[in-house]
Residue, then its C-alpha position, 0 to 999 in steps of 0.5 A: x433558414x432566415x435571421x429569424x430562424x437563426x436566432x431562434x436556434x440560438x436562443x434555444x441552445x443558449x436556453x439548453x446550455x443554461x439549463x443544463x448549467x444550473x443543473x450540475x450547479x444545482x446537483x453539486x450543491x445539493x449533493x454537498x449541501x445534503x448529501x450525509x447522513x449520521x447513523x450508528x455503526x456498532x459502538x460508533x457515532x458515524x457519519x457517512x458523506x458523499x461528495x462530487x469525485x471523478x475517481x470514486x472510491x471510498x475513504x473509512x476515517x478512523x480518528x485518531x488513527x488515520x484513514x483506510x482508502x479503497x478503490x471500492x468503485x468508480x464513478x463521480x461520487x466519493x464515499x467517506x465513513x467517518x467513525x466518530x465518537x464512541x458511547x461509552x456505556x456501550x462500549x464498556x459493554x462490548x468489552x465486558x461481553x464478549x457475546x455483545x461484541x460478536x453481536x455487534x459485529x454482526x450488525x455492523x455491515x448491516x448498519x453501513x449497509x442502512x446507512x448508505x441507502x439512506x444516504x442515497x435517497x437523502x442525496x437525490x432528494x437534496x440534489x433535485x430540491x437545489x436543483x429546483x430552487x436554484x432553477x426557479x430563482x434563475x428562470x422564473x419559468x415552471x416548464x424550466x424548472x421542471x425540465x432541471x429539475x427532471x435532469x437533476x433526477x437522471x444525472x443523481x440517479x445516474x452517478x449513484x448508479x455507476x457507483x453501484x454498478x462498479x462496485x468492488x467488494x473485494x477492494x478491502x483486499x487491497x487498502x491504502x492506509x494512511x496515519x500512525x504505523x503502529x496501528x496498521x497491523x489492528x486495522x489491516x490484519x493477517x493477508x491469511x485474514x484479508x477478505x476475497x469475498x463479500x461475506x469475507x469482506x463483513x467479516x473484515x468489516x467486523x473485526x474492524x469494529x471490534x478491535x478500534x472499540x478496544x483500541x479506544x477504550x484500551x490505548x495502552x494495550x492496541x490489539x493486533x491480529x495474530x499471524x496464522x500460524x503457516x504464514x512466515x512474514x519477512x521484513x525487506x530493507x535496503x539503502x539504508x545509508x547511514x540514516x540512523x531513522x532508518x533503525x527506528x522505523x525497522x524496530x517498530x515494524x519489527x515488532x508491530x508486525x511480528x516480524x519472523x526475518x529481516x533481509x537487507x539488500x545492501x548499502x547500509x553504509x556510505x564509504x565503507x569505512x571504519x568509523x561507519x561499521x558501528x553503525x550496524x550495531x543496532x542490528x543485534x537490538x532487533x532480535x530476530x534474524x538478520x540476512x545481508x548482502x553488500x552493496x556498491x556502498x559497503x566495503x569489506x569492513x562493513x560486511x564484516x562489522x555486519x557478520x559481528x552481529x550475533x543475529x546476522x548472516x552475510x551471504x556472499x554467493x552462498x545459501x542459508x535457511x531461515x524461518x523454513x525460508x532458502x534464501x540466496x544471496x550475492x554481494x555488489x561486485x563493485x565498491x564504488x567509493x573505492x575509484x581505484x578498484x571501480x573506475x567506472x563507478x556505478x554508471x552502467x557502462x558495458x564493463x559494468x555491465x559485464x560484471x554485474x551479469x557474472x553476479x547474477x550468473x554465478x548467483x544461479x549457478x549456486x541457486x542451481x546446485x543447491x540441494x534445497x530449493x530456493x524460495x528467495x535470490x538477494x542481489x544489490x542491483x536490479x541489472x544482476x537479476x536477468x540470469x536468476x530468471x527460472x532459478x527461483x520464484x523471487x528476487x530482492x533487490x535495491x540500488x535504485x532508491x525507487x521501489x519497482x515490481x515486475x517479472x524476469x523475462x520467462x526462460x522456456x519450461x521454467x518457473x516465472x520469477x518476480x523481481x522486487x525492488x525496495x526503495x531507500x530504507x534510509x531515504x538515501x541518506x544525507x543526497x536525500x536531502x538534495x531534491x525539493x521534497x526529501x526522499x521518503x523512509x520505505x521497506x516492505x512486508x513479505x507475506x509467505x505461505x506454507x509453500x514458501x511463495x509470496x502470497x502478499x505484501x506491504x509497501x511501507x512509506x515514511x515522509x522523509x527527514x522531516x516529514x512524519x506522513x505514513x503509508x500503508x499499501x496492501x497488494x494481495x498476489x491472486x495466484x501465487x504460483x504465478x506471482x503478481x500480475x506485472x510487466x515483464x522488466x528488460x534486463x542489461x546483456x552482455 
């Protein structure tokens, strides 16, 4: 081709390149220009938004609570639902009625399901009208126009298709919840409860209605949904380390979410001294049981101090039962505070090493020769849980200040083990402090069924000293019997 050809090439991809330019210009406006709708959810003013988002999903704002955050569905579009304003002689009606509730429930899946379709058909009319207004503007040329527009059609159509496409009803199973703590057990519900269906999911949908109209209306006196009556839901906290907010945020747990036991996997103090054992005082204020095993931090004084607690059971390569739960638990061999009797401190080396796998060895022993069942073994650090693998279907553990899920190596013709580890209850204490962002406050809530296997749990993570930001994260275990779907974690040998 000749200079002549070439430059017709080129202004014809410059024409292409601009044209496909001012149609994602133009989308992006519309789509945020137009792209919401307001309609009425139940009792609810809601307004329902989409906007341009590379990872999808959808945000259910719920003022003054917080938000729900779901992994609904890929795509470039994100969907918010903001609850809005309540009318209030609706309201008072709902609460009044209990028949006008149920009937409001019922609709309420129906109405986002209107809603979103309007919002839809609103988002791929405003994309294309900015679409073509801006061509227009930018060309001056019909056929142009024209031609953007029409690419504005199929990228719009197309984006809402992937999200439709992808969509995951059952991501209600699993939201990441975000706001005032106290709340999430009216938000979240039972795991019993959770949806693992569409229909399950309306269902959820509607107690979501019903209990944030009496949340509004009733602020004294916030609903929650009652535990089912075979589920038996334990409290795991670790690390405390002398943060005196860490007893604060087990207190409220303790009592949002109707907690049947505590477990605590150690270092609740810094040295182990004296003046440090009045510090488990306030585990006789939570009234419910308290099992404790020691850690690297905690001398025999506080294991003691622990054991003073009318509550409190400290257990040291021995059994109890509690809440129809076995559990097994073993203190930290070292006490590193103490450099004359743990020279080699907490670093992992194989003198180490070798002592903390005879912990876990003798933990299985003792799991072993018990005549019940073991639902749940407690070490302090991870490393002591490679022998308990096959010995029961869980393992607790803390040390690291980071939380980690995955399984013990499989041990041929035995049961899978799952290998929980919490992060710092206390948020590591005062060295907390010495990175740029404190350490967040963390515990979990185990959900165990009539069997006694873990069926489901809550991360729990407060924003460090400091901080005040809260969050919820539910994992839901589709198959008990084998536990959650993890990596297998390699654990330190002789």
């Amino acid at each position: 081709t000749g200079p002549a050809g070439r430059r017709g090439l080129l202004r014809m991809a410059g024409v292409t390149l601009a044209i496909l330019l001012v149609t994602l210009a133009g989308v992006t406006l519309g789509v945020l220009g137009g792209g919401r709708v307001d309609t009425d959810i139940g009792p609810f003013q809601a307004t329902l938004t989409l906007s341009p988002d590379t990872a999808g999903g959808t945000t259910v704002d719920i003022p003054p609570l917080g938000a729900l955050l779901l992994d609904s569905h890929d795509g470039p579009t994100h969907l918010t639902v903001r609850l809005g304003a309540l009318d209030q002689g609706r309201t008072e009606a709902l609460i009044d009625d209990p028949a006008s509730i149920q009937r409001a429930s019922i609709s309420a899946v129906d109405d986002v399901r209107t809603g979103v379709m309007r919002l839809g058909l609103r988002t791929v009319a405003s994309a294309v009208l900015a679409t073509v207004l801006l061509a227009a503007l930018v060309f001056r040329n019909v056929r142009r126009t024209a031609v953007a527009g029409g690419l504005a059609l199929l990228v719009t159509l197309g984006s809402l298709g992937a999200a439709a496409a992808t969509l995951r009803p059952q991501a209600i199973e699993e939201p990441r919840y975000e706001g005032l703590l106290v709340n999430a057990p009216a938000i979240v519900g039972d795991a019993r409860r959770i949806a693992n269906d569409y229909t399950r999911y309306a269902e959820q949908l509607q107690r979501l209605v019903g209990n944030v109209s009496q949340l509004y209306t009733t602020v004294s006196a916030l609903p929650v949904f009652e535990p089912a009556p075979d589920t038996t839901r334990v409290l795991h906290v670790s690390d405390m380390h002398l943060n005196p907010t860490g007893w604060q945020l087990i207190r409220t747990v303790v009592e949002q979410f109707d907690i049947d036991v505590v477990i605590d996997t150690g270092d609740i103090t810094d040295w182990g001294s004296e003046p440090e054992a009045s510090f488990v005082g306030s585990i006789g204020v939570l009234r419910k049981p308290y099992v404790y095993i020691r850690g690297n931090h905690d001398s025999a004084r506080t294991a003691a101090a622990v054991a003073r607690q009318p509550n409190a059971i400290v257990l040291n390569n021995s059994t109890t039962t509690v809440a129809g739960l076995t559990i097994a638990g073993i203190g930290d061999p070292r006490f590193t505070p103490d450099k004359n009797t743990s020279p080699a401190g907490s670093g992992m080396t194989q003198e180490v090493a070798d002592r903390i796998i005879g912990t876990g060895e003798q933990l299985a022993a003792t799991i072993r020769s018990s005549p019940r069942p073991v639902n749940i073994a407690l070490v302090h650090d991870p490393a002591s849980a490679g022998p308990l693998s096959g010995a029961c279907p869980l393992v607790l553990a803390g040390h690291t200040h980071a939380r980690q899920v995955s399984k013990l190596p499989e041990q041929p013709g035995q049961m899978p083990t799952q290998l929980l580890v919490e992060g710092s209850t206390g948020g590591a204490g005062l060295r907390g402090l010495e990175g740029e962002k404190p350490t967040p406050l963390s515990m979990s809530v185990l959900y165990f069924d009539q069997d006694k296997l873990l069926q489901a749990y809550d991360d729990i993570t407060v924003g460090g000293t400091g901080e005040a930001q809260v969050n919820l994260e539910r994992h839901v275990i589709r198959d008990p019997t084998a536990g959650e779907q993890a990596p297998v974690t390699p654990t330190p040998t002789r």
